[in-house]
C-alpha positions as CSV (number, residue, x, y, z in Angstrom):
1,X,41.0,0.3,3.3
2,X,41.2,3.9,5.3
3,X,37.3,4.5,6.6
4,X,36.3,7.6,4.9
5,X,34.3,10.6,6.4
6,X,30.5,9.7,6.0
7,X,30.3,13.4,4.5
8,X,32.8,12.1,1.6
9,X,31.4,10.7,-1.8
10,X,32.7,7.4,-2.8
11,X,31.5,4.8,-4.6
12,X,29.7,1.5,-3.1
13,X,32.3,-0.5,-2.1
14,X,34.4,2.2,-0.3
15,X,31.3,3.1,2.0
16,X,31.1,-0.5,3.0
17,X,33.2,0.2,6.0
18,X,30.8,2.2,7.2
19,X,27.0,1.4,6.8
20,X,25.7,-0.3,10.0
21,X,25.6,-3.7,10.0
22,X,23.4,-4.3,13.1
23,X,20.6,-2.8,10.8
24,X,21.2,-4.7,7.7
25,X,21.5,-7.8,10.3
26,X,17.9,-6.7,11.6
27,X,16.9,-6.4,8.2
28,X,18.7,-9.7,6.8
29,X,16.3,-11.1,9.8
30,X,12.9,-10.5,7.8
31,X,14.1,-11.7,4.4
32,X,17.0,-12.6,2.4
33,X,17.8,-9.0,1.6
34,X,20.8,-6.5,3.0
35,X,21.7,-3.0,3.6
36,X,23.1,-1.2,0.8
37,X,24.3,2.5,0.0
38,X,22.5,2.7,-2.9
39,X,19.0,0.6,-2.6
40,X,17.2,1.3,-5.5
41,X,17.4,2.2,-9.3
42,X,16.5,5.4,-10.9
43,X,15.6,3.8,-14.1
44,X,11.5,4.3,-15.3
45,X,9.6,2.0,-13.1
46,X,8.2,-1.3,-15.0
47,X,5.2,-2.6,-13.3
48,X,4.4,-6.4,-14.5
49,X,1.7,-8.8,-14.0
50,X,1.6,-9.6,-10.2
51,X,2.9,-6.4,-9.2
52,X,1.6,-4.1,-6.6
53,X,1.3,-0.4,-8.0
54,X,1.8,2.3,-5.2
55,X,0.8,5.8,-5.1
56,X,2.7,7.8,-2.4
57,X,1.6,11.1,-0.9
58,X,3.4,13.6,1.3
59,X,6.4,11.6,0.2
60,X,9.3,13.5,2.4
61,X,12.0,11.4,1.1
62,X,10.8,8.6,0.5
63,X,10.6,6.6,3.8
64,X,7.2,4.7,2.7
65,X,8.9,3.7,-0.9
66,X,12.1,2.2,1.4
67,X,9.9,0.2,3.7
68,X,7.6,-1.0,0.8
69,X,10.7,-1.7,-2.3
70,X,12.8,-3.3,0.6
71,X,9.6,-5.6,1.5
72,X,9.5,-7.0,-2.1
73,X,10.4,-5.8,-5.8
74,X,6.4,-6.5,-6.3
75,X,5.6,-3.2,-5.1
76,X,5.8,-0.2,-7.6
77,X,6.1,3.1,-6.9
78,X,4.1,4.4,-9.6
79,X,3.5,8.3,-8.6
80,X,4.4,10.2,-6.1
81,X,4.3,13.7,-4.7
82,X,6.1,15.8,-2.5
83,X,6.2,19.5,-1.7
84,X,7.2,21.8,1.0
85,X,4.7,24.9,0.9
86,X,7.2,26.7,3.7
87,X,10.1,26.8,1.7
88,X,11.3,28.3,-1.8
89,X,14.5,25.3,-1.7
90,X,12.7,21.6,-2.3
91,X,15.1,19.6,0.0
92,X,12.9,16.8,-0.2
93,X,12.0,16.9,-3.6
94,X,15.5,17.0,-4.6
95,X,16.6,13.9,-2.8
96,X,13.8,12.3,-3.6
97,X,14.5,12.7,-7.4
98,X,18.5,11.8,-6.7
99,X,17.5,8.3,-4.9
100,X,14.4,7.1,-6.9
101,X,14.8,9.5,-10.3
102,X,12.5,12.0,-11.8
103,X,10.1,10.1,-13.5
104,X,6.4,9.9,-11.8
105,X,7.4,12.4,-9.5
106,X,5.1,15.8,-8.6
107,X,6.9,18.9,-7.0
108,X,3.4,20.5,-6.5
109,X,0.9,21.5,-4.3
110,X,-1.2,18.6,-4.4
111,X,-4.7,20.8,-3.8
112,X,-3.4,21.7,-7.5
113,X,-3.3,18.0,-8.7
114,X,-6.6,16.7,-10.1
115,X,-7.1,13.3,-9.4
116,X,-7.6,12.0,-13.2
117,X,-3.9,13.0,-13.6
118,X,-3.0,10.3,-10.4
119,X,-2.1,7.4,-12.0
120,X,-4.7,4.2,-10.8
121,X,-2.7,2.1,-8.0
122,X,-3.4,-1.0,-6.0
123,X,-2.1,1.2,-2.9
124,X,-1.9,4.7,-1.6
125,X,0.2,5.6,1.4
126,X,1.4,8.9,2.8
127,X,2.5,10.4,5.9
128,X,0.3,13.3,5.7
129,X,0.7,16.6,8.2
130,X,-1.4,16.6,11.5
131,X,-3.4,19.4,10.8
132,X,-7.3,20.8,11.6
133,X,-9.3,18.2,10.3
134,X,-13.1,19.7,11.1
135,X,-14.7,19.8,7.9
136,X,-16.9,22.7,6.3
137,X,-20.1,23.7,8.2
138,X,-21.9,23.8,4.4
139,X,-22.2,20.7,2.1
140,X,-20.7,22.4,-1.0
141,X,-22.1,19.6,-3.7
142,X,-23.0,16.2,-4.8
143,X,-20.0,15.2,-4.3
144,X,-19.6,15.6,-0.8
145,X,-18.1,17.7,1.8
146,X,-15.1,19.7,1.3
147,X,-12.8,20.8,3.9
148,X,-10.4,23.9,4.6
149,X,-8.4,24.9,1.9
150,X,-4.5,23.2,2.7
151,X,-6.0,20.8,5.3
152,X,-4.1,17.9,3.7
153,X,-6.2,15.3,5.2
154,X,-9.4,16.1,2.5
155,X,-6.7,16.2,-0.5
156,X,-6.4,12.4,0.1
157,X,-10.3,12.0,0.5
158,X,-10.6,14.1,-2.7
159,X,-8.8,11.5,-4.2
160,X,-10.2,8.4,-3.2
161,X,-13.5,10.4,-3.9
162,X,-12.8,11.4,-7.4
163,X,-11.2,8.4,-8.1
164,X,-14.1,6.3,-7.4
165,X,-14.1,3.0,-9.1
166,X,-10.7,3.2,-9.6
167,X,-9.8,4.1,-6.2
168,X,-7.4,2.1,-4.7
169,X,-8.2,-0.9,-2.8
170,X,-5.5,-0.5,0.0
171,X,-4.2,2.5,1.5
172,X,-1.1,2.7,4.1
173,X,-1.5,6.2,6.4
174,X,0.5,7.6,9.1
175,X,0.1,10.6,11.6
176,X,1.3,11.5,15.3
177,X,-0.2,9.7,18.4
178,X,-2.1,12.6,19.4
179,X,-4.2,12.0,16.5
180,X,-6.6,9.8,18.2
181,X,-7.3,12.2,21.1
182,X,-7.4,15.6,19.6
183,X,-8.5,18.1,19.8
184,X,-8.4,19.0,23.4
185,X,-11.9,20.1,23.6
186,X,-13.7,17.4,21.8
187,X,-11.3,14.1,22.4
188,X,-10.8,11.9,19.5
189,X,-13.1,14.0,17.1
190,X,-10.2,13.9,14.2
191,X,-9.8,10.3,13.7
192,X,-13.4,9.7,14.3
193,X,-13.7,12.3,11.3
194,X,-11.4,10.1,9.3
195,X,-12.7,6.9,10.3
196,X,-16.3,8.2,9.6
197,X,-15.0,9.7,6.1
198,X,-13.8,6.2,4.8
199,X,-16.4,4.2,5.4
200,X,-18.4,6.4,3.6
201,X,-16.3,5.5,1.1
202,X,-15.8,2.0,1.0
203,X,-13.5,1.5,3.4
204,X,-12.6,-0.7,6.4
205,X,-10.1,0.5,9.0
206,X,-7.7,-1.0,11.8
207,X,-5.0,1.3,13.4
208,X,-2.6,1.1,16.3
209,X,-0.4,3.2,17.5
210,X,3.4,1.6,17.3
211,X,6.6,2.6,19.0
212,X,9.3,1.5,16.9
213,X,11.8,0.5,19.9
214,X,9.0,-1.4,21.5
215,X,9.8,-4.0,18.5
216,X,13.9,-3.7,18.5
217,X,13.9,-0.6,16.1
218,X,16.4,1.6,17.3
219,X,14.4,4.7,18.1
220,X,11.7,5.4,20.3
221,X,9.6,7.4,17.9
222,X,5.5,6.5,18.5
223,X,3.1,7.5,15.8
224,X,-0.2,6.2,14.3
225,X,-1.0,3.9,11.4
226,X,-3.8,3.2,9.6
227,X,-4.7,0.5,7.2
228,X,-7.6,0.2,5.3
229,X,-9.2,-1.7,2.6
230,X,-11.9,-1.2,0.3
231,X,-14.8,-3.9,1.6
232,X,-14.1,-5.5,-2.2
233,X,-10.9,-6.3,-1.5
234,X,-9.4,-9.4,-1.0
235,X,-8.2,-8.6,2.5
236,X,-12.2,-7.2,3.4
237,X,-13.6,-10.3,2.5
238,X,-10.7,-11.9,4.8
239,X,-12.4,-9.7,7.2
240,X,-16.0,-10.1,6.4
241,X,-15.2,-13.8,7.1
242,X,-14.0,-13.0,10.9
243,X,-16.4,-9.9,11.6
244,X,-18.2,-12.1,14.5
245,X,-15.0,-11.7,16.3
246,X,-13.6,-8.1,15.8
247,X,-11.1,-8.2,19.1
248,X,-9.6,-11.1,17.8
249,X,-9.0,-9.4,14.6
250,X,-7.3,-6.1,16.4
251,X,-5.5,-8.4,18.3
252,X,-4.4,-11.4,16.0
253,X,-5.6,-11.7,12.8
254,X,-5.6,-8.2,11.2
255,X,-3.2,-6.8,9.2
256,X,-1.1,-4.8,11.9
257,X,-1.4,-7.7,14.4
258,X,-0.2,-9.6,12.4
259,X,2.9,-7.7,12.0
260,X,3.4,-6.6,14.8
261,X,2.0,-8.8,17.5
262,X,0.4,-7.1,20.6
263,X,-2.0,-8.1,23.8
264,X,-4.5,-6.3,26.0
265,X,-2.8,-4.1,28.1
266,X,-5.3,-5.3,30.8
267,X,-7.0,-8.3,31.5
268,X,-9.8,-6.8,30.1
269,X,-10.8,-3.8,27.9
270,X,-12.7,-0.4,29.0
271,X,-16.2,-1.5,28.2
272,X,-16.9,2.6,27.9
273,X,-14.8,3.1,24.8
274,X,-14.8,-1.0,23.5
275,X,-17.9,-0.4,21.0
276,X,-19.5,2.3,19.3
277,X,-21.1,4.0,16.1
278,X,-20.3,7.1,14.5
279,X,-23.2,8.5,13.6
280,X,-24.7,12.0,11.6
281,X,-22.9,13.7,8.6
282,X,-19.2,14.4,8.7
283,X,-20.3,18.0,9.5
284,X,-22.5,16.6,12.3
285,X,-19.3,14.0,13.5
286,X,-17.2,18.0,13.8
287,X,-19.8,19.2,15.8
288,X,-20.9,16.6,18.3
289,X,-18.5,14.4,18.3
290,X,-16.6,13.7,21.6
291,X,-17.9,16.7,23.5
292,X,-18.0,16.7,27.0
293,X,-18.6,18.5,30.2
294,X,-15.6,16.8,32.1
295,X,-12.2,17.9,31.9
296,X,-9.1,16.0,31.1
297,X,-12.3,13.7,29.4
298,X,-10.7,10.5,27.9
299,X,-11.0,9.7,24.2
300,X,-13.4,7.2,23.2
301,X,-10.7,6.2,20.8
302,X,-8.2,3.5,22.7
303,X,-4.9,2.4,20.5
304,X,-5.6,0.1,19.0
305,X,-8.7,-0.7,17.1
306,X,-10.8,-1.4,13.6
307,X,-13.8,0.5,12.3
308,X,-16.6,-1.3,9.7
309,X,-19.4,0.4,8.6
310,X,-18.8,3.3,11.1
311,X,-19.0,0.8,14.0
312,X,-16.0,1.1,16.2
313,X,-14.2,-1.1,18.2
314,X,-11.7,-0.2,20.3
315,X,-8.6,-1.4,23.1
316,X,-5.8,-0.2,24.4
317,X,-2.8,-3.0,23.6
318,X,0.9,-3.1,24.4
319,X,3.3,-4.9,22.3
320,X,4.3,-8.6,22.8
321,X,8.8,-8.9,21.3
322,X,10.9,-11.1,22.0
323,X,13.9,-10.5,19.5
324,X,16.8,-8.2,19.9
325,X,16.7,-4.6,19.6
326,X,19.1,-2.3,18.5
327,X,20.4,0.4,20.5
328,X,22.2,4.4,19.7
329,X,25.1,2.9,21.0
330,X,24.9,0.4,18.4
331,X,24.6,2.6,15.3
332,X,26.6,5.2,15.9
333,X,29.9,6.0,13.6
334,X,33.4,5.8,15.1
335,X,34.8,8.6,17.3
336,X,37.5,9.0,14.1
337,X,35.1,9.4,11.5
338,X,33.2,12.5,13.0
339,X,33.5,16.0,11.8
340,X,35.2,18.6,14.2
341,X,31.8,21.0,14.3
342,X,29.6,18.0,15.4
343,X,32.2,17.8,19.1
344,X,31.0,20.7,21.5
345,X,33.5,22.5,22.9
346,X,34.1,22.8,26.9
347,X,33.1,26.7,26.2
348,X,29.5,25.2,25.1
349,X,28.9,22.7,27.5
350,X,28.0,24.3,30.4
351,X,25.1,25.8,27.7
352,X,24.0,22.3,27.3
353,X,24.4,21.3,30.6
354,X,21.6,23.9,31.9
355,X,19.1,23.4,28.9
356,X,19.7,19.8,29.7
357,X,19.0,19.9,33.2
358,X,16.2,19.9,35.9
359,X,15.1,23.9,36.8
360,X,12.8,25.6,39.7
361,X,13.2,29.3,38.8
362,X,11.5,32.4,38.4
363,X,11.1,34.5,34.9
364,X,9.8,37.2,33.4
365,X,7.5,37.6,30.5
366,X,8.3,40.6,28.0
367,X,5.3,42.2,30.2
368,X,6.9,42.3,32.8
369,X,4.7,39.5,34.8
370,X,6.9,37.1,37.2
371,X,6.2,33.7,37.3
372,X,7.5,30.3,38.1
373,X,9.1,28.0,35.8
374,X,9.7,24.1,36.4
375,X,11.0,21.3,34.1
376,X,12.6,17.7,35.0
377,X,15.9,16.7,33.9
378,X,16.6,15.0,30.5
379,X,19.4,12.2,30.1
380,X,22.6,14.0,29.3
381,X,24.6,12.1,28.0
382,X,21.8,10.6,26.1
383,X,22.2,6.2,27.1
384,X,23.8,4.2,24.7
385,X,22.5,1.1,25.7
386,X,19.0,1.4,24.8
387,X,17.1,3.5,21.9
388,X,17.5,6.5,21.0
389,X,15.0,9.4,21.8
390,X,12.5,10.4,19.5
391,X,14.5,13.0,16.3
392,X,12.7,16.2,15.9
393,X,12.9,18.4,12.9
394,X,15.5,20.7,15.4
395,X,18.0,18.0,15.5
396,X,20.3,20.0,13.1
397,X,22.6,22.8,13.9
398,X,25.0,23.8,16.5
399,X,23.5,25.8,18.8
400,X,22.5,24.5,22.1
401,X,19.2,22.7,22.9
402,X,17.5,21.1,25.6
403,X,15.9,18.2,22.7
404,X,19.1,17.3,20.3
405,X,20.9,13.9,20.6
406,X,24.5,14.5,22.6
407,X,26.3,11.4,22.9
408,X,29.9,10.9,25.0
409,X,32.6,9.2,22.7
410,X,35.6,6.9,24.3
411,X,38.1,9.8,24.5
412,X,35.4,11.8,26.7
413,X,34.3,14.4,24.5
414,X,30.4,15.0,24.3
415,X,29.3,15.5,20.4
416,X,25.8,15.9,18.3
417,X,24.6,13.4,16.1
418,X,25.9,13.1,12.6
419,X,23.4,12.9,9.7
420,X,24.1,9.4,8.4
421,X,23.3,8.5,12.5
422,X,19.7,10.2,12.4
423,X,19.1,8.5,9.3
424,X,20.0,4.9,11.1
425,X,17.9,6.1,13.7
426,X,14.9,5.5,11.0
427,X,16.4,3.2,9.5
428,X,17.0,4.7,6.2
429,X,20.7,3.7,3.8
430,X,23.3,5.4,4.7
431,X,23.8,9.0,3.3
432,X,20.4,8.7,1.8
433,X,19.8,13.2,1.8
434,X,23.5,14.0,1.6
435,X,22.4,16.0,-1.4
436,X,21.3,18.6,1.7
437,X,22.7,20.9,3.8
438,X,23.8,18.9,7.7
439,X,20.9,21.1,9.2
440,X,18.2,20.1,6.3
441,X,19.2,16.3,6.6
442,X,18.5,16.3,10.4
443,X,15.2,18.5,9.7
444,X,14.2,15.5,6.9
445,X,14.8,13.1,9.7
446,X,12.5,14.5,12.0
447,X,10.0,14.5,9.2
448,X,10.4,11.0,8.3
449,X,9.3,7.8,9.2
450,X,10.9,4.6,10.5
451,X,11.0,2.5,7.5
452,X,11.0,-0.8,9.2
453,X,7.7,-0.2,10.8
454,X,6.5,-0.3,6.9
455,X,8.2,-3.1,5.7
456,X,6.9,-5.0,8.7
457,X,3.6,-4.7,7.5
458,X,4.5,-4.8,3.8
459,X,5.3,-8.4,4.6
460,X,1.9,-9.0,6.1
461,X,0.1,-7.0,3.0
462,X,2.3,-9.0,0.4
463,X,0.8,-12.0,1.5
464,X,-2.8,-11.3,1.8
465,X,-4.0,-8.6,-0.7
């Protein structure tokens, strides 16, 4: 068979030749499952007895879904809702309707969706935007503080809130690393905002902050998750069994342990930040918490950690892998296979060269005011032989840039990442938003998750909720 170009439609079989097999190898590694074009159905979703019904916010395209239908065929993706308020053109929308189909899917603001029109699940998850997360300085009613209007954070305690019985028991979050140390001037107030928020309702939570290569995923891309489970739950009673011991839970027994296994990052922990309460109103927690006279103060919120009943504890961990990892070198296409516009010319290069490359220089501001300007070097080309960098949403488009992805091919010419490469990077099928334009796909990238990290810990959640 003649390998096709990855922008070319064909039908399963034909784009055998080129999905990556070191990642459906890594997958094949976690279960009996494999790598396919086309992973999932778009028929009406039929939840049985046994299965685990799923509620997915701030969807993007559907990175959560992969890592949670790739786990197991238990888990359901009931609902879920995705929209772009930047944007009159839905990219994500529409490729999320072209992989999973239309049914159970929102295109709306969710401020705009009451939570009685949410379908009950077993699980909520969402990667949801890293935004101001202070809360109003007035308690507005019975129900509870409300925050900002957009600050996406309080839709999903809205939720949970109006939900209440029928709340669901697990939830699956996501968020940048500087979330546990922002915002500058009051370190760690955000998450102790969100920590303080869910176990007002109910809630148990462990985080840790995970860098996908650190566990043979083949990007470098480090970001924050959070599990937490209602204290009814099976997996809270788990923990209300092991309470006496919470460092042993953060660093073997939890749920993200378990999945990903970690130790101290020094023979002991900072006794400063190891235990403490979060006290005062979630409008007293904005105001007070964190605040300090010293600067550069550290947060009181390490990486790794579990909250109960507003009592924190705290560590900072580094991960403990011993299996292969994958590499950029190992998913990229063959030199034949890549579009002409994705090679930069020798015009260009010296363009990329400069952004690329370590600068001492003076500028001038548009007022006129000299000043110096000084930045390191970046890899160019970027190494083959170990993870890639972290995608960001500028990946896309031809002009130069100091951040995009340039790799050298075996005939010597230097060339951009292609889209089905970005979405190996996070370990997505192949040609998963080829209903997008090349510069949209490799903005959704930088948006989206690596799936593995969620299937990792599916595993761990299958087995214990």
């Amino acid at each position: 068979m003649t390998p096709q170009k990855y922008t070319d439609t064909n039908d399963k079989e034909e784009l055998k030749c080129i999905l990556c097999e070191k990642i459906a190898e890594y997958s094949k590694a976690l279960a009996d499952r494999h790598q396919q074009l086309s992973l999932f159905e778009t028929a009406p979703v039929e939840v049985y007895n046994g299965d685990i019904r799923v509620v997915e916010l701030f969807a993007g395209v559907g990175g959560f879904r992969i890592g949670f239908e790739r786990a197991s065929k238990r888990f359901k993706t009931v609902w879920n809702n995705q929209w772009e308020p930047s944007t009159k053109r839905q990219d994500a929308s529409i490729v999320y309707q072209h992989r999973f189909g239309p049914e159970g899917h929102s295109n709306e603001d969710i401020s705009t969706v009451n939570a009685e029109d949410i379908p009950d699940s077993d699980l909520l998850c969402g990667g949801f935007p890293c935004q101001d997360y202070s809360v109003a300085t007035t308690l507005i009613n019975s129900k509870g503080i409300e925050g900002k209007k957009g600050v996406l954070w309080w839709e999903i305690h809205r939720i949970l809130r109006d939900k209440g019985e029928k709340a669901p028991k697990y939830l699956l979050l996501e968020n940048v690393d500087r979330l546990l140390s922002s915002p500058a001037k009051q370190r760690g107030r955000d998450f102790a905002i969100i920590l303080a928020s869910l176990s007002d309702l109910g809630y148990y939570v462990e985080w840790r902050v995970i860098n996908a290569a650190d566990y043979g995923m083949p990007q470098r891309r480090k970001r924050t998750y959070i599990v937490a489970y209602h204290k009814t739950s099976r997996i809270g009673q788990q923990f209300e069994r092991a309470r006496k011991s919470p460092f042993e839970w953060i660093l073997n027994k939890g749920i993200i342990s378990s999945a990903f296994q970690c130790s101290e990052k020094e023979a002991g922990y900072n006794s400063d930040h190891s235990n403490f309460t979060i006290e005062g109103s979630l409008v007293e927690v904005t105001n007070n918490f964190g605040k300090s006279e010293k600067k550069n103060a550290k947060s009181a919120v390490c990486n790794a950690g579990l909250m109960a009943d507003r009592q924190v504890w705290s560590t900072t961990v580094k991960a403990e892998y011993e299996g292969e990892g994958l590499t950029l070198g190992d998913i990229l296409l063959p030199e034949e296979l890549i579009p002409e516009e994705f090679f930069i010319s020798p015009k260009e290069l010296e363009k990329w060269v400069y952004l690329k490359g370590h600068k001492s220089e003076k500028r001038i501001t548009k007022e006129g005011y000299e000043y110096n300007y000084s930045e390191g070097a970046m890899a160019f080309p970027d190494y083959l032989d170990r993870p890639s960098r972290t995608i960001i949403t500028g990946e896309g488009g031809q002009s130069a840039s100091r951040f995009k992805h340039v790799v050298l091919t075996p005939s010597g010419r230097y060339r951009r990442l292609v889209p089905v490469e970005l979405e190996r990077l996070n370990m997505f099928p192949d040609n998963h938003t080829q209903e997008a334009t090349d510069t949209r796909r490799a903005f959704l990238m930088g948006n989206a998750l690596v799936t593995g990290i969620v299937e990792n810990i599916a595993h761990v959640l299958l087995d214990r909720m």
